[in-house]
N, C-alpha and C positions, 0 to 999 in steps of 0.2 A: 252487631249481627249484619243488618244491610252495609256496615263498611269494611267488614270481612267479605263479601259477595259481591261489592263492586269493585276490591284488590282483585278477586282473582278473576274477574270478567276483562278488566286490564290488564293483566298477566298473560292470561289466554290471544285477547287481542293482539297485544306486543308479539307472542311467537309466531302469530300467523301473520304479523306485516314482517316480521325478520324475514319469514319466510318466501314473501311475495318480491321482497326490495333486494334479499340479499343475495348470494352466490347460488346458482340453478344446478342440478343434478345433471352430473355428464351424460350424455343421449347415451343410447347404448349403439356398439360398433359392429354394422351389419357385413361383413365380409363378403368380399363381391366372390360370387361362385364362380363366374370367370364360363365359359363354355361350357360346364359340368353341373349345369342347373339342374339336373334330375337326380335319385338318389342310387350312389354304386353299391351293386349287390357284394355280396362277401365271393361269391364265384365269377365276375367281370375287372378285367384290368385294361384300364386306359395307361397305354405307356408308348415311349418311342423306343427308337432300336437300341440295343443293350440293355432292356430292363429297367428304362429312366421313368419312374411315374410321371405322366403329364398331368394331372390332377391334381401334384403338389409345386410341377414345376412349370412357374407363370411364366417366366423365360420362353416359354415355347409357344405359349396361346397363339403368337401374334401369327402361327404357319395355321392354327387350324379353322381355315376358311374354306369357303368352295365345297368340293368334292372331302376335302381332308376333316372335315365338321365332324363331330363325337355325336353318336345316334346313342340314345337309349338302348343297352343292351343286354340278355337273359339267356343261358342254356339251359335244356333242357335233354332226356333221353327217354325212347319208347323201347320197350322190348316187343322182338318180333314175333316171338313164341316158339321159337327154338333154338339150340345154340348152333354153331359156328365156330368154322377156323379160316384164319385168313380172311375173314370180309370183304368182300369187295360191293358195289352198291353200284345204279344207274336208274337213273330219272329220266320218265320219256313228257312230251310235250301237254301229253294227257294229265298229270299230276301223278302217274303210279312210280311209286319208290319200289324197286327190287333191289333185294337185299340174296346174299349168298346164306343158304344153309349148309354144311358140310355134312350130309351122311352116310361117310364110311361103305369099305368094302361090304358089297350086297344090297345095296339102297341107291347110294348116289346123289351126285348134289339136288337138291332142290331149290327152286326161286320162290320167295316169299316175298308175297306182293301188298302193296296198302295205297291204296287209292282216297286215303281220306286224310293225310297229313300224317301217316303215321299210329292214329286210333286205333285202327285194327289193321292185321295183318290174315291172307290165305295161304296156303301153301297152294302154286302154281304148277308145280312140275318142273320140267317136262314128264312126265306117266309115262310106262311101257305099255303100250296098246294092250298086251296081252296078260302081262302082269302088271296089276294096276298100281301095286304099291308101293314100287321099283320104279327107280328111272330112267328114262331112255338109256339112258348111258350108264352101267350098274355100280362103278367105282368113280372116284376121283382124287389122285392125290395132292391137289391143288384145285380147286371150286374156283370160278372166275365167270361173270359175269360184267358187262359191257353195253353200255347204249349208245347206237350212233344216232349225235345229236344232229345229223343233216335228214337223216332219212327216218329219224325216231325208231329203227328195229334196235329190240334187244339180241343179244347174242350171248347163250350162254359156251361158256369153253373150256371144257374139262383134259385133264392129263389121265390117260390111262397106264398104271401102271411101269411110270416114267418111260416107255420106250411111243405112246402113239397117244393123240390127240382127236378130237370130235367134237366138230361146232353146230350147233343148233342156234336157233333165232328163232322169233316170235314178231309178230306186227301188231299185233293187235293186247299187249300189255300181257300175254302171259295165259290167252284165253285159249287158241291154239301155237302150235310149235312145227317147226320145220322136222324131217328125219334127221338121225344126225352125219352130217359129214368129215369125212376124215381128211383129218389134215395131218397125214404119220410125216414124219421128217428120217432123215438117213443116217442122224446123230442119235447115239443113246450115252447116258440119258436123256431124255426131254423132260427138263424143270424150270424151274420159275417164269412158266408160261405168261406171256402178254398180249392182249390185244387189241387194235385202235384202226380209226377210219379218218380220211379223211377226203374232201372233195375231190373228184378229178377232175383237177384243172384243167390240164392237157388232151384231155380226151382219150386218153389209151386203151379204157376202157368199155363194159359193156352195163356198167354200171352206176349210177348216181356218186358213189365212193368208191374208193378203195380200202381196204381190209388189208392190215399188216399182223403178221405176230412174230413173236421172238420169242426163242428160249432159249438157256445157258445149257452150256455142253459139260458142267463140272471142271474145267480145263481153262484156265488162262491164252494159253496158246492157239485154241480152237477160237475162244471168245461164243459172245452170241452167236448165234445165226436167225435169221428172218425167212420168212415168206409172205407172195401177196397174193392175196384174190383181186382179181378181175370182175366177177361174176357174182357180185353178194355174199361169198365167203359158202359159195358151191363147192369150188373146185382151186386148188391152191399151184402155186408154183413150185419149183424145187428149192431146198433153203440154199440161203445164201449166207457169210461173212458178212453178218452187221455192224461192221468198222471197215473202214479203210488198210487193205488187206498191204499196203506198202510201211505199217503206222503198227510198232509192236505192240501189245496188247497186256495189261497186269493184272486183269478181272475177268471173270467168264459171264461172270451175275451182270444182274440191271435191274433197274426200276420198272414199272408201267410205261409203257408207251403212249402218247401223247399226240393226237392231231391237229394240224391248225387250218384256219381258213382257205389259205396261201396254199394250200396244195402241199405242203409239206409237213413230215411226221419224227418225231423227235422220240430218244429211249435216252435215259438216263444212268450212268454208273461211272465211277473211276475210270482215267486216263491213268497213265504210268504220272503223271505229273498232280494231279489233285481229282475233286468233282469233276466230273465232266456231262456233260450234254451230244450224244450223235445225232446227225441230221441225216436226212435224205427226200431229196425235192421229186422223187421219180418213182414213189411204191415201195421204198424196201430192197431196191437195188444198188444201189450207190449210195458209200455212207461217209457225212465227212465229221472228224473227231474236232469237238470243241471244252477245251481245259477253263471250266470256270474261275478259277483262283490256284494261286500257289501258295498263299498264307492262312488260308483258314482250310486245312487239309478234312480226310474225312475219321470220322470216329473208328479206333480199335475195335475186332470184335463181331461180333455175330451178323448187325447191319453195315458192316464195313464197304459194304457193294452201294448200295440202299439210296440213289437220288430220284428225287421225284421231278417232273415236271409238270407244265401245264400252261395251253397257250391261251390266252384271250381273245376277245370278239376282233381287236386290231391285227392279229397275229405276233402280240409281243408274246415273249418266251419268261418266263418265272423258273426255274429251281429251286429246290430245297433240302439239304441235307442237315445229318448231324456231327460235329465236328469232333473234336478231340477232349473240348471241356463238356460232353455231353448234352450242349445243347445244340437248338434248331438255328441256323442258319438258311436265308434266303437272300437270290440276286436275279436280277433278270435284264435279259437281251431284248432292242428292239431292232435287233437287225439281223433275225434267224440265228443269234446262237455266235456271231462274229468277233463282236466283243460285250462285254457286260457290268455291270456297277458293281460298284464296290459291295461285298455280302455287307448283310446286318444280321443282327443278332433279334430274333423276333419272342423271345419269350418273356412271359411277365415277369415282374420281380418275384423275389419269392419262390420261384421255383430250382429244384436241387440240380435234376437231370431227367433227360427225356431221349426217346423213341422211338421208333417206326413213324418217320415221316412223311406225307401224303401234302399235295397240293391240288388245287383246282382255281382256274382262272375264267370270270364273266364277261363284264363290260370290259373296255380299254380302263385297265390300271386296276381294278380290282379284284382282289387274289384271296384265298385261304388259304393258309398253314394247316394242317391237321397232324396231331403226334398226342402221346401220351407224358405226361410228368408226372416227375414227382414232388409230391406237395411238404409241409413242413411236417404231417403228423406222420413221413413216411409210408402212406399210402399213393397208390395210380391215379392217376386223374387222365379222363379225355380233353383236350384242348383243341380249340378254333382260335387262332389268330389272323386274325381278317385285315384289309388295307384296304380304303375305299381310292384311294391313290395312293397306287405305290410308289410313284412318280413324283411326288409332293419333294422339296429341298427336303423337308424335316418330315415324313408320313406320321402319320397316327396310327398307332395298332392296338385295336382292341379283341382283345384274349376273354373266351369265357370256357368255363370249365363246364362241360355236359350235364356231370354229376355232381350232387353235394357232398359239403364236405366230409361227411359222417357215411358217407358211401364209395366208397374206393372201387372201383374196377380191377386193382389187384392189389397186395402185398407182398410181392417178392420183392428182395431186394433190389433186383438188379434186373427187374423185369425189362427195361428200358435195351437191354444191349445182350438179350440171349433169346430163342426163339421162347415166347411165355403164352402158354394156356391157349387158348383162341383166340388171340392175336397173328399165333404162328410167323408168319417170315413179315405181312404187311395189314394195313389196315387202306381204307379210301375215300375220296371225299367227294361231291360232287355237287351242284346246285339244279334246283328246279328253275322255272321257267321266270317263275314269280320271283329269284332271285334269293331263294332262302336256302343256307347253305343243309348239304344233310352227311352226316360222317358215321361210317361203319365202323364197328369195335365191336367188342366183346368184355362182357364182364365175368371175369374171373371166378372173384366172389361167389359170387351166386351160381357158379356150374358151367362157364362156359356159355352163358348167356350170348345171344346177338342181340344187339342191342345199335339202334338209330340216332345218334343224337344232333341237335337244328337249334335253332334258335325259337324262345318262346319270342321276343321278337329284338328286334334290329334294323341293320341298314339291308336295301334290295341291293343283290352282288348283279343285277342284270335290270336295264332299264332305267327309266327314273332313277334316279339316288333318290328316295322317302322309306320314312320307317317301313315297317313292314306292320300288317296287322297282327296283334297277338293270337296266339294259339293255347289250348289249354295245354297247362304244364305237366310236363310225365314224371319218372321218377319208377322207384322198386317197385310201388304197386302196377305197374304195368308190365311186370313180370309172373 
C-alpha cells in the first residue's frame, strides 16, 4: 500500500520536473496593431486612394505621420424635423447649424435651426409679417441657403418660379431676417441657383464681402451667367457670361460656387474637355476656364454637370466629381485652379456606386468629400470622406457612413445618377468652427426626411488637428 503511494508520488513528481526542464509552451503572438490601435466600426473605413484598405496594408503605415495620423472615427445623423429637397446647410461662428426645409408652392422654404449640436432643431423662418405661416418668400423651386464665413450672415436664396430670384439674410442666427431682395436676371429660366462670398480684397466695394450667384440658362450656348452684390446682397449687378465668352461652352449647369480668402471665387461644371473649375479674381465679372483632367472624364447622366469645389484657409482649390465607373473622384490646385494633381479615387472599398457630390475644405490641406453610396446589401448610404492632408505623398482617407447599416437612406437602384427623393439635383457639406464636419441629406426611407449627419467624434477639419470631443449618437429615433 505505502509502495503503491510513494510510485505514484514519483510519477507525479517526474511529470512536473519533465515539465519544468523540458520544452516551454510557445508565447502567444500579439500582432502589432500598427497606427489602428482603437477599434474600426463596421460604418468607418481607413483606406488610401482607390479603395486600398490601410488597416491591412503595412506597406503604407510608414506615410501615416504628422497631420496624415488615423483619429478615432464615428458617424452619425440627426433628423431636423422636417423633410427636404435638395439640402443645403450653413454653420455660423455661434455653433447654429441651418439646414434647408423645402415647403412647396404656398408655404415656402424654411431655415431650421439647432444651436446645440444638432439635438434639437426650430423652424426659423423667414415668416411673412402678415401671414405668419408663410414665408417671406411663398414658393421655391430650388431652397438654398448660405453662410458667409467672413461676415457670419446667413443668407437664404430662393428661385421663384424659375424666371426671378429673392435673397434674404439674417445676422443674428435666424432670430430676425432682412426683407427680401430681388435679384431677377434677364435669362429665363433661372435654375440651379448658387450662391457664395468672398473678401474684398481689392476694395471695390461697399462691403466687408462680396456676393456672387450664378444660375444655368437650360442652354449650353448661353452657359451660366453670374451676378455681384456690392452692398451685402441689397442690390445686384446685371448678369453676366460666367465663362470666358472667347472659350466655347458644352454645359449650361454647375455646381455650388465657392469663395476663398484670396479674393477669389470659383463655380464648378464641365469644360468641352473634362471637370472643370471657373475662376474669377474680380466679383463674377471675368471668368477664366480651368479643364481638371482629361482621363478621368465626368459620369453619364443626370449629375453629368455636377463638380463641386471648395477652397481652404490657405486658399488651395479641392474638386470633386463623379466619373464614368460611378464613383467620387477628387484633385486639387494650389495655384487658383492653373494646374492640378493627379485625381484619386476617394471611396472606401466595398462600395458599388455613388452620387451627388459635395466638398468642403478647413485648415490648409483638410478637405471632405460628401456623396451618397451604394453599399453591398444594395441600399444608400451617406458618406464623409475626410483628408487631414490631402497633400501627404500617400494621404489617408477616412470614410464613415452617417447611417447604419440596417438603415438605408434610399433603395432605388440607381438613386446615385437620377434626380432621387429629396436629394433632388444636390446634397452639402460644411464644417463648424470647432472643425466638425456636418452634411445635409435626406432620407428617403422614412419620407423624405432632412436629415444632419457629423461625426460622433473624429479629427478637427479647423485648428489644432486633435480628436474632437464626442457627442451623443443620433440615428432613426431622432426622427
Amino acid at each position: 500500500m505505502r509502495a503503491g503511494v510513494f510510485f505514484t508520488l514519483m510519477l507525479l513528481a517526474t511529470q512536473a520536473l519533465t515539465g519544468c526542464f523540458g520544452e516551454d509552451e510557445p508565447a502567444p503572438v500579439i500582432e502589432d496593431p500598427g497606427p489602428f490601435w482603437f477599434d474600426v466600426g463596421s460604418t468607418t473605413w481607413y483606406h488610401f486612394a482607390g479603395g486600398i484598405n490601410a488597416t491591412t496594408n503595412s506597406s503604407g503605415w510608414d506615410n501615416l505621420t504628422g497631420n496624415n495620423t488615423p483619429f478615432d472615427t464615428k458617424g452619425t445623423y440627426y433628423g431636423i424635423g422636417a423633410t427636404t429637397f435638395e439640402p443645403t446647410i450653413g454653420v455660423t461662428s455661434t455653433g447654429g447649424i441651418h439646414f434647408s426645409s423645402y415647403g412647396g408652392t404656398g408655404s415656402g422654404t424654411m431655415v431650421y435651426t439647432s444651436m446645440d449640436q444638432g439635438q434639437t432643431w426650430n423652424n426659423m423662418g423667414p415668416f411673412n409679417p402678415i401671414l405668419p405661416d408663410v414665408g417671406q418668400v411663398p414658393s421655391s423651386n430650388d431652397p438654398y441657403i448660405y453662410v458667409d464665413k467672413w461676415t457670419n450672415r446667413l443668407v437664404k436664396f430662393d428661385m421663384h418660379a424659375l424666371t426671378a430670384m429673392f435673397v434674404e439674410y439674417s445676422d443674428d442666427d435666424g432670430q430676425t431676417w432682412s426683407i427680401p431682395f430681388s435679384a431677377e436676371g434677364y435669362y429665363s429660366p433661372q435654375d440651379h441657383q448658387s450662391i457664395a462670398s468672398m473678401p474684398d480684397v481689392n476694395g471695390i466695394g461697399f462691403h466687408e464681402t462680396i456676393y456672387v450667384f450664378c444660375i444655368n440658362t437650360g442652354s449650353s450656348a448661353a452657359g451660366p451667367q453670374c451676378s455681384r452684390s456690392l452692398d451685402g446682397a441689397h442690390t445686384w449687378d446685371i448678369q453676366r457670361p460666367g465663362y470666358p465668352t472667347d472659350t466655347p461652352q458644352c454645359s449650361g449647369l454647375h455646381g455650388h460656387l465657392a469663395g476663398s480668402v484670396d479674393g477669389a471665387i470659383y463655380r464648378g461644371n464641365p469644360s468641352c474637355d473634362g471637370p472643370a473649375v471657373y475662376r474669377s479674381t474680380d466679383g463674377g465679372y471675368v471668368w477664366t476656364e480651368h479643364t481638371i483632367t482629361t482621363s478621368v472624364p465626368m459620369q453619364e447622366g443626370w449629375h453629368s454637370h455636377e463638380v463641386a469645389v471648395g477652397a481652404d484657409d490657405a486658399g488651395n482649390l479641392f474638386a470633386s466629381w463623379i466619373s464614368l465607373d460611378q464613383m467620387p473622384w477628387m484633385a486639387y490646385s494650389r495655384d487658383q485652379g492653373d494646374t492640378w494633381s493627379e485625381p484619386m479615387m476617394v471611396a472606401p472599398p466595398g462600395t458599388n456606386q455613388t452620387g451627388f457630390p459635395t466638398i468642403f475644405a478647413g485648415a490648409e490641406g483638410r478637405v471632405a468629400v460628401g456623396y451618397i453610396g451604394k453599399d453591398a446589401n444594395g441600399g444608400w448610404d451617406g458618406y464623409m470622406s475626410i483628408m487631414t492632408d490631402a497633400f501627404a505623398d500617400q494621404p489617408l482617407i477616412t470614410t464613415v457612413a452617417v447611417n447604419a447599416n440596417d438603415d438605408p437612406l434610399d433603395t432605388t437602384d440607381d438613386c446615385g445618377n437620377v434626380r432621387c427623393g429629396g436629394f433632388g439635383d444636390f446634397i452639402d457639406i460644411e464644417f463648424d468652427d470647432e472643425g466638425r464636419p456636418w452634411i445635409a441629406l435626406a432620407h428617403n426611407v422614412l419620407g423624405e426626411a432632412g436629415i444632419v449627419g457629423t461625426f460622433v467624434t473624429g479629427p478637427a477639419m479647423y485648428g489644432e488637428l486633435r480628436q474632437l470631443d464626442p457627442i451623443i449618437e443620433g440615428g432613426p429615433h431622432t426622427l
